[in-house]
N, C-alpha and C positions, 0 to 999 in steps of 0.2 A: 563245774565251771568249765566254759569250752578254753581249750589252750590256743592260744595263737601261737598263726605261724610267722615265721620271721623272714623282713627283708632285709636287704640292704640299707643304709642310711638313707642312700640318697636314690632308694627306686620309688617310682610312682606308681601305688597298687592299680592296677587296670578295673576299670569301670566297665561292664559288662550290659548293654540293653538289646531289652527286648519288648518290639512294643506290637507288632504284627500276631498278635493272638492273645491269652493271656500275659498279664504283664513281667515283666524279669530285669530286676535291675538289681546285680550283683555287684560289691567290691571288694577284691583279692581272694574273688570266688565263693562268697558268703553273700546268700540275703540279704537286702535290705527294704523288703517291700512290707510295709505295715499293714495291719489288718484291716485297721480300721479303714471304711468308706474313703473320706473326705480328706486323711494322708497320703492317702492313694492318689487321688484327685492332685492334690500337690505336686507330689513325686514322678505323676505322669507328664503335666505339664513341664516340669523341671528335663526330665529325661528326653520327653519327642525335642525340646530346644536345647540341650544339651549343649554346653561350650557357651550359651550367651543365657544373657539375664534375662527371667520373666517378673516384669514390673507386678508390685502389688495389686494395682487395680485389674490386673487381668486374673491374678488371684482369687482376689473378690469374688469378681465376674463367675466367672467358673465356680467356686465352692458354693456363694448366696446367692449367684442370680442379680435379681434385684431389688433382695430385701438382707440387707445386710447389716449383721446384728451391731449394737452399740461397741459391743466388746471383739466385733470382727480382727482387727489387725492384733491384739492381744491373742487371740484364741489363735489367729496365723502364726505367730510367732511361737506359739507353743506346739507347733504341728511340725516348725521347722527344727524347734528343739529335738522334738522326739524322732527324726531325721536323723538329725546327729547325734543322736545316742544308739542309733542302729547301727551310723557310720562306724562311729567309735569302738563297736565291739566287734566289728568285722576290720580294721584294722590291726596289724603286728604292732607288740609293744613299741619297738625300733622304727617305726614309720614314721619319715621324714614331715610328711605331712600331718595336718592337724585335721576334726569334724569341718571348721570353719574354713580351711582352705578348698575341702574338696565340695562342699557345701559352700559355696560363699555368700556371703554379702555385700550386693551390688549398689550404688543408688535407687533407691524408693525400692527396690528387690532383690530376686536371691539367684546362683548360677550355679549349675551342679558342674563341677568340670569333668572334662574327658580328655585322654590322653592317647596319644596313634596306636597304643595297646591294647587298647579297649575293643571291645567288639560292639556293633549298633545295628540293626538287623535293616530299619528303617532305610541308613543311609545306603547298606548294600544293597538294598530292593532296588534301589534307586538309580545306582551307579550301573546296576545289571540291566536296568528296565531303559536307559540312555543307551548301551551301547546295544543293546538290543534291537530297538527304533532304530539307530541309526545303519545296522546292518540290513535291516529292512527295508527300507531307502536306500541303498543301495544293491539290492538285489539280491545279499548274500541270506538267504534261505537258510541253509546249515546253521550260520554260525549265529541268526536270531534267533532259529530255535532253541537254540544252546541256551543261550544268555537268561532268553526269557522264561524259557523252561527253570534255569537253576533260581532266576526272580522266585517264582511262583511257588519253590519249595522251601523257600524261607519263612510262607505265614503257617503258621498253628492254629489258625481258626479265625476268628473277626477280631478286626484289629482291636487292640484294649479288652478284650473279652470278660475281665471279671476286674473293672476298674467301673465306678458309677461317672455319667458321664452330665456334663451343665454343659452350658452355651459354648465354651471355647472348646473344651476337649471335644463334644458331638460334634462341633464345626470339623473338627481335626481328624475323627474316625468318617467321617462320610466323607472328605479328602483321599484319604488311603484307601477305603473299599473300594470309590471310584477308578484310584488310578492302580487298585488289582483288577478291576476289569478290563480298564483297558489295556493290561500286558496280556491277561486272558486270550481279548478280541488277536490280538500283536502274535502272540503264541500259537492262534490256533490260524492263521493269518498264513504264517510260516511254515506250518504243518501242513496247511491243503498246497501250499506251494512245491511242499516235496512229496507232492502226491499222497500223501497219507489220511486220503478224504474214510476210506471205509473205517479203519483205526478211530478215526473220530465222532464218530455217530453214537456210541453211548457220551462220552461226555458232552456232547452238544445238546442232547437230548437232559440229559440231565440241569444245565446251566438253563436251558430254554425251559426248562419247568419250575427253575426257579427265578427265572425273570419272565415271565412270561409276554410284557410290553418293551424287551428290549428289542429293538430292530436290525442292530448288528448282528447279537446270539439268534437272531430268527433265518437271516440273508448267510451266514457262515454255515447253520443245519440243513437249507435249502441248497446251497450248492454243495454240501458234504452230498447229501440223498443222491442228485443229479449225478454226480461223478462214480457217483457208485452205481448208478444203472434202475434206481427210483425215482425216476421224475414226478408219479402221484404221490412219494411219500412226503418228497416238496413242496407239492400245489397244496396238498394237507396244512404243512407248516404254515406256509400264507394265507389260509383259511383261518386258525385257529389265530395266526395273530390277529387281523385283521377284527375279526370276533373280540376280541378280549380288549383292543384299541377303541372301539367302538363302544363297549360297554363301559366302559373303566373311564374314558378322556372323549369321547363323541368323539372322533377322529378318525381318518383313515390312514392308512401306511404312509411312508414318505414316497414322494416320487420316486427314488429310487429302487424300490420296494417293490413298487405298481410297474416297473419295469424290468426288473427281475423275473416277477409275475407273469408278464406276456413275453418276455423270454423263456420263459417252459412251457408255455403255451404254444408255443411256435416250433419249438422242441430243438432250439439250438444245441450244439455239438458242444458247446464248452462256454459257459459264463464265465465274466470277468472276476475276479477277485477283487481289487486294489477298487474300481470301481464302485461295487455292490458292498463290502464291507469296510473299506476305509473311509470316516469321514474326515 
């Protein structure tokens, strides 16, 4: 039988999440992440909203879809029980708090609290990837890269990585991959800015082969080339997107792109950044 540790009467065990790769949601440094599929599903929802209520019918939504059984809100409440018997045994006998406080019950839903002890991976991606931006906008190169550098070494892989995902949570992981790319874009943004274009040419290359119709990661790899003193390995880049847009969406590059393009044609001394890669 595991021994609990003890707090205070009156401390509040710190809730611990982690939603930027596989999932992690600890309280007073103990598991609480069930195996099963569809508690998971639960518990992820409860965690990315963390401090406020998710109404049942978003519940639903997420776990059935749109075929949601007779015995749905029954079968939910028995998902949220076994919740709080995970809670339960990761709490110290002496904890002030009870499953149902830290688990609560909202109207029509349920709210997992969190307290300023807590650690949330989500919110510091966040707070890092804001001030980050906003040193970028202002010119300060250094201290974006920093910010959004230490952004980017908070994920562990795709966000929710071994949590099965329905209409709300996918809505919520295609949220978060999007805006890691565009700290990526912001990151790598800030890096050609402090000159460090040659340093960046394996991971450009690398992002560029795995988005192959992105047009930022395409315009970021062509002026990384350029500055390093390959202007063909450039025109290359814009070849192969251009090919892949075309086949993939009938399309051709954006305007911006197509003038990129006849900026290394022309064999300009230095493309703009902010220009060509920020939209």
């Amino acid at each position: 039988m595991k021994k609990k540790t003890t707090l205070s009467a009156d401390a509040f065990p710190s809730i611990n999440i982690g939603v930027l790769g596989p999932m992690v949601v600890t309280v007073n440094g103990q598991s609480i992440v069930p195996t099963a599929g569809k508690p998971r599903q639960l518990l992820a929802l409860l965690a990315l909203r963390c401090g406020r209520a998710v109404q049942v019918p978003t519940f639903m939504k997420e776990i059935w879809g749109g075929d949601v059984p007779k015995t749905g809100l029954t079968t939910l409440q028995t998902y949220v029980l076994q919740l709080r018997r995970l809670v339960a045994d990761a709490l110290p006998d002496d904890a002030a708090q009870s499953p149902k406080q830290l688990l609560a019950t909202q109207y029509n839903g349920y709210q997992l609290c969190f307290n300023t002890e807590g650690t949330f991976d989500l919110a510091e991606f966040e707070r890092l990837a804001s001030s980050g931006a906003g040193a970028l906008d202002r010119g300060d190169a250094a201290a974006a890269s920093k910010a959004l550098g230490t952004a980017l070494e908070l994920w562990r892989g795709s966000a929710l990585l071994d949590v099965p995902t329905g209409q709300v949570l996918g809505a919520e992981v295609i949220s978060m991959n999007e805006a890691r790319m565009r700290v990526q874009e912001q990151h790598i943004l800030a890096e050609l800015w402090l000159g460090k274009h040659a340093m960046l040419i394996p991971r450009l290359r690398k992002l560029f082969a795995q988005h192959p119709l992105h047009e930022n990661m395409a315009a970021c790899l062509m002026i990384a080339y350029q500055r390093s003193g390959a202007s063909w390995r450039a025109l290359e880049v814009f070849r192969i997107l251009r090919k892949a847009l075309a086949e993939e969406l009938g399309v051709e590059p954006a305007a911006r792109l197509q003038s990129l393009y006849r900026e290394l044609l022309s064999n300009t001394s230095e493309l703009s950044l902010r220009e060509f890669v920020l939209t």
